[in-house]
C-alpha positions as YAML, in Angstrom:
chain: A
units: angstrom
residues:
- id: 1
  name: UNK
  ca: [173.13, 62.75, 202.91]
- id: 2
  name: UNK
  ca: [171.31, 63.65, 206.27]
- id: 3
  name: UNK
  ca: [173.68, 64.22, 209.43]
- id: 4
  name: UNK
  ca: [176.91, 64.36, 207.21]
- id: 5
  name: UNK
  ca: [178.82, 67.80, 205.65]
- id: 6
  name: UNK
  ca: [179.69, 67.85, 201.96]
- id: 7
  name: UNK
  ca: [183.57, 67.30, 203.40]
- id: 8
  name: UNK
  ca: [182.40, 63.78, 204.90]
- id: 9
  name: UNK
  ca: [180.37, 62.89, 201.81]
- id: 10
  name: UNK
  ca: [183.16, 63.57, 199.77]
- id: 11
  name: UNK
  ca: [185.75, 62.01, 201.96]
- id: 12
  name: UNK
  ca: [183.61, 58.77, 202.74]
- id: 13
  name: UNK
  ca: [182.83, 58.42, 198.80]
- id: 14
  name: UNK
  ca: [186.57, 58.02, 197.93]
- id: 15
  name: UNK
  ca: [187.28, 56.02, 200.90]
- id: 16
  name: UNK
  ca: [184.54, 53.45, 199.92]
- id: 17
  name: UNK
  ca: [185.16, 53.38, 196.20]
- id: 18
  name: UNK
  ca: [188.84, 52.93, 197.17]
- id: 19
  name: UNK
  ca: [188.26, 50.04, 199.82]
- id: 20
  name: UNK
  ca: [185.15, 48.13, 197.13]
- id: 21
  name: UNK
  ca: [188.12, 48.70, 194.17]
- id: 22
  name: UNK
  ca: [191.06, 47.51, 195.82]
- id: 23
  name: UNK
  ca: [188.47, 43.80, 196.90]
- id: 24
  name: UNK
  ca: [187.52, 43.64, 193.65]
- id: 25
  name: UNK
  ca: [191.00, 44.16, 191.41]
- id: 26
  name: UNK
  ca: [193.54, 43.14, 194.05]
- id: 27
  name: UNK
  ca: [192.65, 39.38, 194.41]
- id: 28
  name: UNK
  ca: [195.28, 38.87, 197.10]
- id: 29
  name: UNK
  ca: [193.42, 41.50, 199.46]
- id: 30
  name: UNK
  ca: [190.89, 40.13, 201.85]
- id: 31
  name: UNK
  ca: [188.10, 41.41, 204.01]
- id: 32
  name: UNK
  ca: [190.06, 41.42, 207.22]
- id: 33
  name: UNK
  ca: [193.40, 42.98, 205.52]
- id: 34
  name: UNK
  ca: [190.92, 46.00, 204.12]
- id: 35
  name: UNK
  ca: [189.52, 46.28, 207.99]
- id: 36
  name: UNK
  ca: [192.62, 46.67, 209.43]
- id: 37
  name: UNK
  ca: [194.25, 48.98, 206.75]
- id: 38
  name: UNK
  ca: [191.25, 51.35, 207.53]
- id: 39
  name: UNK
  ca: [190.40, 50.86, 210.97]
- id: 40
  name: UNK
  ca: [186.68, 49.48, 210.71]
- id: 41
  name: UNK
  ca: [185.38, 46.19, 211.09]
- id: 42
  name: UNK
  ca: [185.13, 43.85, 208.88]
- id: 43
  name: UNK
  ca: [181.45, 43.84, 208.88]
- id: 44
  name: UNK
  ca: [181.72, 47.60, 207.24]
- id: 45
  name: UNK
  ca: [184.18, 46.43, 204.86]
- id: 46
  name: UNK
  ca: [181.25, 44.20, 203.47]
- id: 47
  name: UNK
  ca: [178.91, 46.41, 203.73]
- id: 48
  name: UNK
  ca: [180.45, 48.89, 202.00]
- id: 49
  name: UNK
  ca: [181.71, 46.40, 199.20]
- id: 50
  name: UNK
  ca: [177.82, 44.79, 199.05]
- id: 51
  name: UNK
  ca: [176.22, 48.80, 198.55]
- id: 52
  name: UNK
  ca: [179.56, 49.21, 195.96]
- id: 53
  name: UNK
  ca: [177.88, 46.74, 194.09]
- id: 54
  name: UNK
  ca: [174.61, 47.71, 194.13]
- id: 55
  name: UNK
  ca: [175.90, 51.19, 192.84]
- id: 56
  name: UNK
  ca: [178.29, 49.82, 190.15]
- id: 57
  name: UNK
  ca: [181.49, 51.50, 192.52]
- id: 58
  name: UNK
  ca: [179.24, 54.30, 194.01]
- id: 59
  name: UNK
  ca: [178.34, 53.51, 197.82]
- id: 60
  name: UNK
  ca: [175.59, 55.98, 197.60]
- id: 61
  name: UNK
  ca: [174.05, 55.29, 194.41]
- id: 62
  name: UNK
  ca: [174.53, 51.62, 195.95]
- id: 63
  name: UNK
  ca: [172.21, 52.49, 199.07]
- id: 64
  name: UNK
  ca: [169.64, 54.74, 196.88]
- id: 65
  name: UNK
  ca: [168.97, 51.45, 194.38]
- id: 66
  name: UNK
  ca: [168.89, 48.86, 197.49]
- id: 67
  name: UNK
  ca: [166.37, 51.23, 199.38]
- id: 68
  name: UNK
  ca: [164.20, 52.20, 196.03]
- id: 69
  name: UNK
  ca: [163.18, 48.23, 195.60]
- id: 70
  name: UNK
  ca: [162.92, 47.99, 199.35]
- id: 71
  name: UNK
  ca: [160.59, 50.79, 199.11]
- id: 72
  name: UNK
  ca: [158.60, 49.29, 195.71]
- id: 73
  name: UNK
  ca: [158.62, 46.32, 198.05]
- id: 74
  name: UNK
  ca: [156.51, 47.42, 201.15]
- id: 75
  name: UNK
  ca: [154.54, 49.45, 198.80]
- id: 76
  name: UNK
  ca: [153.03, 46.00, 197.73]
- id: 77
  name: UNK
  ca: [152.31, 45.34, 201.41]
- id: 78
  name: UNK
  ca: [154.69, 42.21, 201.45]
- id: 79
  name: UNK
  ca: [155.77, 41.46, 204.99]
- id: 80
  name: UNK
  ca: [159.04, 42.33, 206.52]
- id: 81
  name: UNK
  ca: [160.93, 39.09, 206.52]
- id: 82
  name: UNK
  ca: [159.83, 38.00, 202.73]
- id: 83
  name: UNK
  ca: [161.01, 41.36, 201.94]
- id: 84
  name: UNK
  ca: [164.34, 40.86, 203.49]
- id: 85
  name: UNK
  ca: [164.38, 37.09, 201.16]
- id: 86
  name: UNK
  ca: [163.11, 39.24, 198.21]
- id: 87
  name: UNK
  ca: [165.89, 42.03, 198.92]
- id: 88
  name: UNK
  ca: [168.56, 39.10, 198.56]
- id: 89
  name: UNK
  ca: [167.76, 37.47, 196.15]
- id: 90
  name: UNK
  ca: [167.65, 40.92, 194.59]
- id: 91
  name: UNK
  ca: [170.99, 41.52, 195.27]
- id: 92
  name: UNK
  ca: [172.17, 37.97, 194.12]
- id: 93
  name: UNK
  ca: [170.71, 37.97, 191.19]
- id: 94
  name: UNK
  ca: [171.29, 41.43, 189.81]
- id: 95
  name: UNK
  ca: [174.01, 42.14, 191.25]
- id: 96
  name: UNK
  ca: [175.98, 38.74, 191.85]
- id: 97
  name: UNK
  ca: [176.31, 39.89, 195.99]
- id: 98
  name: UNK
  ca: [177.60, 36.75, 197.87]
- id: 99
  name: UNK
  ca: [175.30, 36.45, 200.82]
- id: 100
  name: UNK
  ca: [175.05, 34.18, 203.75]
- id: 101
  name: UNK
  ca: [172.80, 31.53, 203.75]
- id: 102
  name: UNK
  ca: [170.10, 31.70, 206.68]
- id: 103
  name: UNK
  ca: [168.93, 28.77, 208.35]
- id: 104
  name: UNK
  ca: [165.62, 28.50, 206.85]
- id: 105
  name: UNK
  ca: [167.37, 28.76, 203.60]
- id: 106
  name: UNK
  ca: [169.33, 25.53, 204.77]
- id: 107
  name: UNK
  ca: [168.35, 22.10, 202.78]
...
């Protein structure tokens, strides 16, 4: 990974896999209980949990799938924000990640 040692690789891995297994097999935990217990914000704990799932546990594997069909994506020459729609439905579909629903999204 660029900018980070094989030590922080290694130690972010576990950390991740531990924080996206714990959501997913210890019901009672939530978002904000996972934030606190590890001293990021909440909005890490999702993202972490979101590129868990894209990566079947692995966070890395996770980020290479989301930014391969990102990539295929622009290759195509579709435009930035239909790629971002794309990109989650993507996700939702494949991968069954809860995301928010935008405004324009709204009925």
């Amino acid at each position: 990974m660029k900018g980070i040692d094989n030590e922080g690789v290694s130690f972010y891995k576990n950390r991740n896999a531990i924080i996206y297994f714990e959501y997913k097999y210890r019901k009672e935990v939530t978002m904000e209980q996972l934030a606190e217990k590890y001293s990021i914000t909440k909005q890490r704990i999702w993202q972490i949990i979101r590129r868990c799932q894209l990566g079947e546990g692995d966070y890395y594997e996770g980020f290479e799938n989301f930014k391969e069909k990102e990539d295929s994506l622009k290759e195509l020459g579709i435009d930035n924000d239909q790629i971002h729609k794309l990109l989650r439905k993507w996700m939702s579909d494949k991968y069954g990640v809860k995301t928010i629903t935008l405004k324009d999204e709204r009925i």
